[in-house]
C-alpha positions in Angstrom: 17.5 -7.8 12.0 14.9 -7.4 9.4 11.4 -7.2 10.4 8.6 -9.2 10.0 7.1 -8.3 6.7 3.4 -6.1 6.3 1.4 -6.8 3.6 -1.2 -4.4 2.1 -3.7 -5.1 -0.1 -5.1 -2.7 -2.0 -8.4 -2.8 -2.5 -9.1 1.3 -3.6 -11.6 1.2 -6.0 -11.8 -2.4 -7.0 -14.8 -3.3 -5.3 -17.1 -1.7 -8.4 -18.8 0.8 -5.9 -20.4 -2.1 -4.3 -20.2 -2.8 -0.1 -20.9 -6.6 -0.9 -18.1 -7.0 -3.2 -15.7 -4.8 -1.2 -16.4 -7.3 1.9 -16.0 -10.2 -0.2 -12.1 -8.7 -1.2 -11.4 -8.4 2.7 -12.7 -11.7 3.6 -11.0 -13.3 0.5 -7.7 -11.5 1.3 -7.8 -12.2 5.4 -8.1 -16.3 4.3 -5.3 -15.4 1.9 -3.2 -14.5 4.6 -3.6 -10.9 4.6 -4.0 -8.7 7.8 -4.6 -5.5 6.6 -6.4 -3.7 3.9 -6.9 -0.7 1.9 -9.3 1.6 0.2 -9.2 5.4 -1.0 -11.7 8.1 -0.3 -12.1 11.4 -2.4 -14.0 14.6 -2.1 -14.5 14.5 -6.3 -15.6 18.0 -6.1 -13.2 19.4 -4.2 -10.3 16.6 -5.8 -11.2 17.8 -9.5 -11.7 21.5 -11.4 -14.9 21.8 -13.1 -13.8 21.0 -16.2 -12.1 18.0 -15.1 -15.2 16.4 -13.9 -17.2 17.0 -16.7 -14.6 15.4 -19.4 -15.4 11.9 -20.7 -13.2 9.6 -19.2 -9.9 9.4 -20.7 -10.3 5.2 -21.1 -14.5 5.2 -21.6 -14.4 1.4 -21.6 -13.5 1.2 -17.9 -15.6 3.9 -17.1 -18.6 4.2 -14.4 -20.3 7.0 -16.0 -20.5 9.7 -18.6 -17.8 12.1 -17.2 -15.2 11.6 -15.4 -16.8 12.8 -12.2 -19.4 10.9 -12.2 -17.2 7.7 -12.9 -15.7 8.4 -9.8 -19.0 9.1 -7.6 -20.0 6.0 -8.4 -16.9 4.2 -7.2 -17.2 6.6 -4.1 -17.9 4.9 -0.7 -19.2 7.6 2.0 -17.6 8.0 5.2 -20.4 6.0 6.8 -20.3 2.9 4.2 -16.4 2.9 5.4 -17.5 3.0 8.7 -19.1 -0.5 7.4 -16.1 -1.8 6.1 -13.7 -0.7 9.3 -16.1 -2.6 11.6 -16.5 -5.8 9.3 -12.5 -5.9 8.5 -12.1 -5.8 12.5 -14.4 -8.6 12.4 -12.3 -10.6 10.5 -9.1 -9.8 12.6 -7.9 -7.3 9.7 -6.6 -4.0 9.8 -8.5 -1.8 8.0 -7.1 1.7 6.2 -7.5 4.3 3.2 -5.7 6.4 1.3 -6.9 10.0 1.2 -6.9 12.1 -1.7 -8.2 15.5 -0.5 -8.5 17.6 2.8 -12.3 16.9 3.4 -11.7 13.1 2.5 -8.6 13.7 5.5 -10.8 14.7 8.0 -13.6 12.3 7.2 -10.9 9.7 7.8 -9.6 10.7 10.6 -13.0 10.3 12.7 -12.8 6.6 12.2 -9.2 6.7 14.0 -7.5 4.3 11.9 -3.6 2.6 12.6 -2.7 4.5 9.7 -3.8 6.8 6.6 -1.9 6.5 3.7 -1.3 9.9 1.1 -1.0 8.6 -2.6 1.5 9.8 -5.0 -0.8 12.2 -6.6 -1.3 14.3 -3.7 1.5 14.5 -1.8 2.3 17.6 -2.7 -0.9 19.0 -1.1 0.2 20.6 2.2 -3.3 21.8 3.6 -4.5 17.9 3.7 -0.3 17.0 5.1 -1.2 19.9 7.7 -4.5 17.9 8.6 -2.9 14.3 9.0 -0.1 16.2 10.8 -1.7 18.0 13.3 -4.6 16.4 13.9 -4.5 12.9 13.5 -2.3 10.5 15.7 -1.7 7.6 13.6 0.9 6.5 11.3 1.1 8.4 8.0 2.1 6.3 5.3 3.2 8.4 1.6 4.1 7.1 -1.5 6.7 9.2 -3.4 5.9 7.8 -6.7 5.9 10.8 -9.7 7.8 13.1 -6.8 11.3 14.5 -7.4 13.6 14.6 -4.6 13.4 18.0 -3.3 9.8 17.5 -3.0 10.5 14.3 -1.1 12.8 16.2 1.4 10.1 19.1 1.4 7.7 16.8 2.6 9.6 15.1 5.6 10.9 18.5 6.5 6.9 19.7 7.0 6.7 16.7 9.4 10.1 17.6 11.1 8.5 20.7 12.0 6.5 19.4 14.5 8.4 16.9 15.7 6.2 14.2 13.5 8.2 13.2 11.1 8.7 9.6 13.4 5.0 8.9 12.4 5.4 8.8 8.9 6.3 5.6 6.2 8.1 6.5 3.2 7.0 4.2 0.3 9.4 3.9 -3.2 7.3 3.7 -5.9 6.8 4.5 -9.7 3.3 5.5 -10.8 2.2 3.6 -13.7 -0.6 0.8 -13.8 1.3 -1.3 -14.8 5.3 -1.0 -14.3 7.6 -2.6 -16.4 10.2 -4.2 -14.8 12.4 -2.0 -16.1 10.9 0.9 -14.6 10.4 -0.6 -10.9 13.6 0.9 -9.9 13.7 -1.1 -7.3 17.1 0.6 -5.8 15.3 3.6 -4.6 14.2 1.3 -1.2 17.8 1.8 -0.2 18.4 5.3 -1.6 15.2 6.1 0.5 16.8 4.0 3.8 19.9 6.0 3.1 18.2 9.6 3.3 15.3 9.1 5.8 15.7 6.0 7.9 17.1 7.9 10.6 14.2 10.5 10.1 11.3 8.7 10.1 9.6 5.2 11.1 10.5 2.7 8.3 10.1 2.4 4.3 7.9 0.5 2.1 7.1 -0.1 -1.4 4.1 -0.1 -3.7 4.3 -2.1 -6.5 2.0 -1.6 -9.7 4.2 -4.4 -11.7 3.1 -8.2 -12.5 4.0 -11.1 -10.8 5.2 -11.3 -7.6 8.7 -12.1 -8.2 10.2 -8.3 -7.1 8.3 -7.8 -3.9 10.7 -10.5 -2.3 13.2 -8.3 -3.1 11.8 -5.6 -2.2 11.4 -6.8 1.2 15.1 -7.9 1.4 16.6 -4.6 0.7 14.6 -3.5 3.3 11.4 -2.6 2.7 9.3 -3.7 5.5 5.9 -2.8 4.2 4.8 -4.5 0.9 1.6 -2.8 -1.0 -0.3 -4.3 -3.8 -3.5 -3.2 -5.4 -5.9 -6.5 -5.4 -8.8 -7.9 -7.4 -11.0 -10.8 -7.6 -10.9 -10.6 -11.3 -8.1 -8.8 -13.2 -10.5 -8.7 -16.2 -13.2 -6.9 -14.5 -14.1 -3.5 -15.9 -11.6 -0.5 -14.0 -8.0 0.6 -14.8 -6.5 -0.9 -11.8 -7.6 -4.2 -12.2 -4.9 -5.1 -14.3 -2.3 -4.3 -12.3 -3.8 -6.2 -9.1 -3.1 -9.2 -7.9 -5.5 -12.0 -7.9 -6.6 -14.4 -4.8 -4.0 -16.6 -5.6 -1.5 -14.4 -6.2 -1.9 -12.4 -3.3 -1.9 -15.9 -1.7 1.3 -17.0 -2.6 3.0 -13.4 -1.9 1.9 -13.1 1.3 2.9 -17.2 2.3 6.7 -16.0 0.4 7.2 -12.9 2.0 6.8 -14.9 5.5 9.1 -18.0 4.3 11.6 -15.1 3.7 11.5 -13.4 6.4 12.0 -16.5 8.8 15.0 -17.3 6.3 16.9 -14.1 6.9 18.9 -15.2 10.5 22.2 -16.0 10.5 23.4 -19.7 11.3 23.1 -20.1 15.7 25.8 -22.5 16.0 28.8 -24.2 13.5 26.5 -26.6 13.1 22.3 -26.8 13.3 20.5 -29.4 14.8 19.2 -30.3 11.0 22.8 -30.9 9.6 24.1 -33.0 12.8 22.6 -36.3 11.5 23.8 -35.0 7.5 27.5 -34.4 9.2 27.5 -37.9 10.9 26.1 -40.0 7.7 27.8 -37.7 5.0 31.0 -35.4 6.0 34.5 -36.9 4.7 36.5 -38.5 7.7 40.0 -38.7 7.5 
């Protein structure tokens, strides 16, 4: 039986470090179908070395500022501005959640008591926040394993296995690049991922960073029941993630697909359905 499909969208940093456009993305994506969204929070300071966070950004034309740090403190939302968005997504009858990127940025997080909090690729090798979601939050922990060799993978469920958490967690196939090539999806790894941890932990996803919409079907049909995809308003707006976000209309159409197929995937109730009855009677060969 495959399970009704959860779409994510993505909203990180594509709001432009503005509350008014980040509420226009979850009211856009709720009448796009959508029931839950997503944002990031990060502790830059604590997230970057010193030298990091005074560098130009690497891609100065999407940049918010003259370093890199400062790029990313004005994309920053505090924990009371997502207090703001968890109460107005509610309003709209959405989930809301965030990835977290550092410990403080955990714990910050974790006071709003959110379904779930989701650990990107890039630090899911950081067992002091891992320790904090672990122990001290309740909720589902979603992690992508995107950039994260297979030892490191079973590292990570094993830290959850200690304590008897690992039941908690969602385990996400992914390949970090913005954006993917199809050729680089690898969109297999859903079932090598069922293979090794479905009996471990609560269920799979995937994040897509690709174009189109075409693979996420598939995704969901070799069994990955949560679908993630970073969205936009406008994928020419200034930001690297724009341009591997979906639009409204895309998001639209993925999230009215990935219902159509999951009501598809039954098997037949009876020789014949009450749809082909009349079909039979007018069209099947008689002797």
């Amino acid at each position: 039986m495959y399970k009704e499909p959860k779409l994510i969208a993505e909203i990180g940093c594509n709001h432009k470090g503005e509350i008014k456009i980040a509420k226009n993305l979850m009211k856009v994506a709720s009448e796009s179908g959508v029931k839950i969204v997503k944002f990031q929070k990060r502790n830059n300071k604590e997230l970057l070395t010193e030298s990091q966070y005074n560098k130009p950004h690497p891609n100065p034309m999407h940049s918010y500022g003259e370093t890199y740090g400062k790029h990313r403190e004005f994309l920053e939302f505090d924990i009371s501005q997502h207090k703001v968005l968890k109460e107005y997504a509610e309003e709209l009858g959405l989930i809301y959640s965030s990835s977290v990127w550092d410990v403080t940025s955990a714990a910050e997080i974790i006071s709003l008591n959110p379904k779930f909090i989701k650990v990107p690729s890039a630090c899911n090798n950081n067992f002091d926040m891992l320790k904090k979601l672990r122990d001290q939050y309740h909720g589902e922990v979603h992690i992508s394993f995107g950039m994260t060799t297979k030892d490191e993978e079973v590292s990570i469920v094993n830290f959850f296995e200690e304590k008897n958490q690992a039941k908690r967690l969602i385990l996400y196939a992914c390949t970090s690049g913005y954006p993917v090539s199809f050729e680089d999806i690898c969109m297999l790894e859903i079932l090598r991922l069922k293979e090794t941890f479905q009996n471990k932990v609560k269920d799979i996803g995937f994040s897509g960073h690709h174009l189109g919409i075409a693979v996420d079907i598939a995704a969901y049909t070799l069994g990955a029941s949560w679908i993630e995809r970073h969205f936009t308003l406008d994928r020419t707006w200034k930001g690297t993630d724009h341009a591997a976000s979906l639009e409204p209309t895309g998001i639209r159409k993925l999230s009215r697909d990935l219902i159509a197929t999951y009501k598809s995937l039954t098997n037949k109730g009876s020789d014949i359905l009450d749809v082909e009855k009349v079909q039979r009677e007018k069209l099947k060969y008689k002797k």
